[in-house]
N, C-alpha and C positions, 0 to 999 in steps of 0.2 A: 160586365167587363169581359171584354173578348180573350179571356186566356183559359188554359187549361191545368188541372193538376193528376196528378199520377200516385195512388195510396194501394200501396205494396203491402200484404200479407205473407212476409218474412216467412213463417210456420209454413205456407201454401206451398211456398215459391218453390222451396227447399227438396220440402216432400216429394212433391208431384213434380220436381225440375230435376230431383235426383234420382226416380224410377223410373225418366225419358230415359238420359242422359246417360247414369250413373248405376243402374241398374238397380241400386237402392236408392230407401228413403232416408237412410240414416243419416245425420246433418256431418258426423264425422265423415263421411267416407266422400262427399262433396264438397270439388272445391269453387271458389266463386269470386270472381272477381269484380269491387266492387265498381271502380271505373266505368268499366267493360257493359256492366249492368246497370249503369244512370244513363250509358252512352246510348243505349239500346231503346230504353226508354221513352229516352226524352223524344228520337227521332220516330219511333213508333208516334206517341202519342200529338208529336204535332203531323205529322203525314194525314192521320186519322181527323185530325179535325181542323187542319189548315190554322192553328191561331198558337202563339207562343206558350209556352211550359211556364207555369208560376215558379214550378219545384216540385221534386217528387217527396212524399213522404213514406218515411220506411218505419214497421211494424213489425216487433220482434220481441222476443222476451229475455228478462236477465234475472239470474239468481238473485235477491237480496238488491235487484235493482241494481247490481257492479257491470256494465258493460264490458263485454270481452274485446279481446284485442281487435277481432274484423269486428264488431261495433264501431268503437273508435272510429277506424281507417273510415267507415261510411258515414258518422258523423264528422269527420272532418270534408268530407267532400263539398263542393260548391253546390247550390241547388236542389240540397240533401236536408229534409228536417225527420233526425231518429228520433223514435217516440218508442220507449220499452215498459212492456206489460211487466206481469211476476214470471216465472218459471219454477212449477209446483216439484216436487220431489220425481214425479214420473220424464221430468222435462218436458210438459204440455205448456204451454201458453195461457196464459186468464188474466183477463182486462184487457188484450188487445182489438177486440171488436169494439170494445167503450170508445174508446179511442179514435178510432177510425170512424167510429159514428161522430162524435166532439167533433174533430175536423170538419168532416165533409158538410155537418148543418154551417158551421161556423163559417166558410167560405161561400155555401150558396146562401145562407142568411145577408151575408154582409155584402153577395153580388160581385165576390171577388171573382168568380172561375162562371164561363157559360159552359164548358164540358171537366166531365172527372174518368178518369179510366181507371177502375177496381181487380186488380189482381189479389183473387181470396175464391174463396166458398164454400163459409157457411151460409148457412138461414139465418143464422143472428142478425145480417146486416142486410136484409132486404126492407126492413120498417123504415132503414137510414137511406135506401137507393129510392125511396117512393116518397119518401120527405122532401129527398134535393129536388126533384122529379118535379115536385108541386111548386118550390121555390124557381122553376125555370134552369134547371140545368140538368144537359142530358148525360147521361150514365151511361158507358161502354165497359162490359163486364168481360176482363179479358183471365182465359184460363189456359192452360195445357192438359194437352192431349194425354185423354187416358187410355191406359190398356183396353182393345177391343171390348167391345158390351159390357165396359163398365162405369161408372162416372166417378166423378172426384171434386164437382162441383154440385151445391142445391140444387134441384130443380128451379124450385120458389125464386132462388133468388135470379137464376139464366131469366125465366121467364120476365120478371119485373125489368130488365135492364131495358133499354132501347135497344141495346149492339151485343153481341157477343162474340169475342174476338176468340180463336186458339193460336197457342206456340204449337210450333212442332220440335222436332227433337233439332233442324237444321239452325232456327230460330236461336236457341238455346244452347246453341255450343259454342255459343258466340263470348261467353261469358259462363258458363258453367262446365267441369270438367269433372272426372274422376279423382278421387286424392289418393294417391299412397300410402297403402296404409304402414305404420309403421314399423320397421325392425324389431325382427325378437332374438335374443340373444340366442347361439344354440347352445344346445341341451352339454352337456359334459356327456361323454362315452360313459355306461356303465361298466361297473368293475367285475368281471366274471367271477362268480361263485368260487370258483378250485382257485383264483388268485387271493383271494381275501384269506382263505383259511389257509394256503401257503407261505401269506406273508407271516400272518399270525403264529406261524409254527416256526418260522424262523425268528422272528422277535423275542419270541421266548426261548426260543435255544441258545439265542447269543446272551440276553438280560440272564440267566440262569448260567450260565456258561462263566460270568465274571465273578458268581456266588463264592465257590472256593479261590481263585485266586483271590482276592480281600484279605480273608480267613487264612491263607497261607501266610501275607507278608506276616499278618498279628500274631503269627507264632503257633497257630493252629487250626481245627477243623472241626467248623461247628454242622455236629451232627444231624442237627433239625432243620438246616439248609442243602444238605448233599441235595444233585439233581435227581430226578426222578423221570422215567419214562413219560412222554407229553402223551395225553390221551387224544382219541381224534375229534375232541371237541375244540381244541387246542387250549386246554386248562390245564391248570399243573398242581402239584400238591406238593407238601413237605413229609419226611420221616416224623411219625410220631413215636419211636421207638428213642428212649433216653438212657443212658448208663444208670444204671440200679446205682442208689445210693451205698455207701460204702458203710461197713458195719461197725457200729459208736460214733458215730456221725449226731445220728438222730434218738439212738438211744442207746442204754449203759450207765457204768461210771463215769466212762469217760466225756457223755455228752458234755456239748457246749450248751444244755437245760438244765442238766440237772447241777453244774457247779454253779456254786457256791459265789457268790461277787462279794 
């Protein structure tokens, strides 16, 4: 069958499309439009081999298998089949090379597609590029451009491919962008030292301050609350000094112990 299909490694794309691009890899800091990137695509991939697009399939991974919101939006897409591996605690990827092997035997087995264009690169999936290879379909291994003298694709697998295609960064901006990153609330001013322990010394001058007025309207003044000089810790204390008891009070004939009920 004279058509072609397009099997996207999501993990790759992101990565190595967000250190052209985006100047990182980190998936947050990249934004990507999914349209824009089937659009890109599709017309790549039949330019390259002159025969229609079956569909692209897209390779990515999801917590607990819950598709996130841009999942969704690229599964809803026409010509679009998602296919999500796990995503481990580290957010790596695992079971998406399975996958992308499943597909690509299952279309050149069944003689759906005479070409595939593979954007990835691991080694994992070169036993799968030499499999189709023998079923009659040629393999175009398309990657982006990495940082001077370094690579970001297998060897093993460049070499097994028939074609090896690079993006560049002009390639790629076509549909990838830098994100914003988010708003951070600012900081509250700090409170200056000499403010704090100034408040504090007035707080307790005025709370100390309304002690005897109370104690006046009730008719008198209780000794054990008079103010006291504030220390420069701004703590405060009370008189421990109390009126001596009064004599046969507490003891005599006259105590209220020793008579008699």
């Amino acid at each position: 069958m004279d058509r072609c299909a397009v099997f996207v490694d999501a993990g790759y794309l992101y990565a190595e499309g967000g250190k052209l691009c985006c100047g990182s890899a980190t998936r947050d800091r990249v934004r990507l439009s999914p349209s824009d990137a089937r659009d890109f695509l599709t017309e790549l991939a039949f330019r390259a081999s002159g025969v229609p697009v079956l569909r692209i399939y897209w390779y990515d991974g999801a917590r607990d298998g819950i598709p996130t919101t841009e999942q969704q939006i690229i599964a809803a897409l026409s010509n679009v089949k998602l296919r999500l591996g796990r995503l481990n605690v580290r957010r790596q990827q695992k079971g998406v090379d399975a996958l992308i092997y499943r597909d690509l035997m299952t279309l050149a087995r069944e003689r759906a597609i005479s070409d595939a264009f593979l954007i990835a690169g691991d080694e994992d999936l070169r036993e799968g590029v030499r499999a189709a290879q023998d079923m009659g379909v040629r393999v175009t291994l398309i990657g982006i451009e990495p940082k001077k003298g370094t690579r970001n694709q297998s060897r093993e697998l460049a070499s097994e491919a028939d074609e090896v295609v690079k993006l560049g960064r002009t390639d790629l901006e076509g549909f990838m962008s830098p994100r914003d990153p988010a708003p951070t609330q600012p900081s509250a001013a700090p409170i200056p030292s000499d403010g704090v322990a100034e408040a504090a010394h007035k707080h307790a001058d005025e709370w100390l301050a309304r002690i005897p007025a109370r104690h006046a309207r009730a008719g008198g003044t209780c000794m054990s609350c008079r103010p006291t000089r504030l220390t420069e810790s701004a703590s405060f204390r009370t008189d421990s000094q109390v009126d001596p008891p009064r004599p046969g009070l507490l003891a005599g004939s006259g105590s209220a112990f020793n008579k008699k009920h």
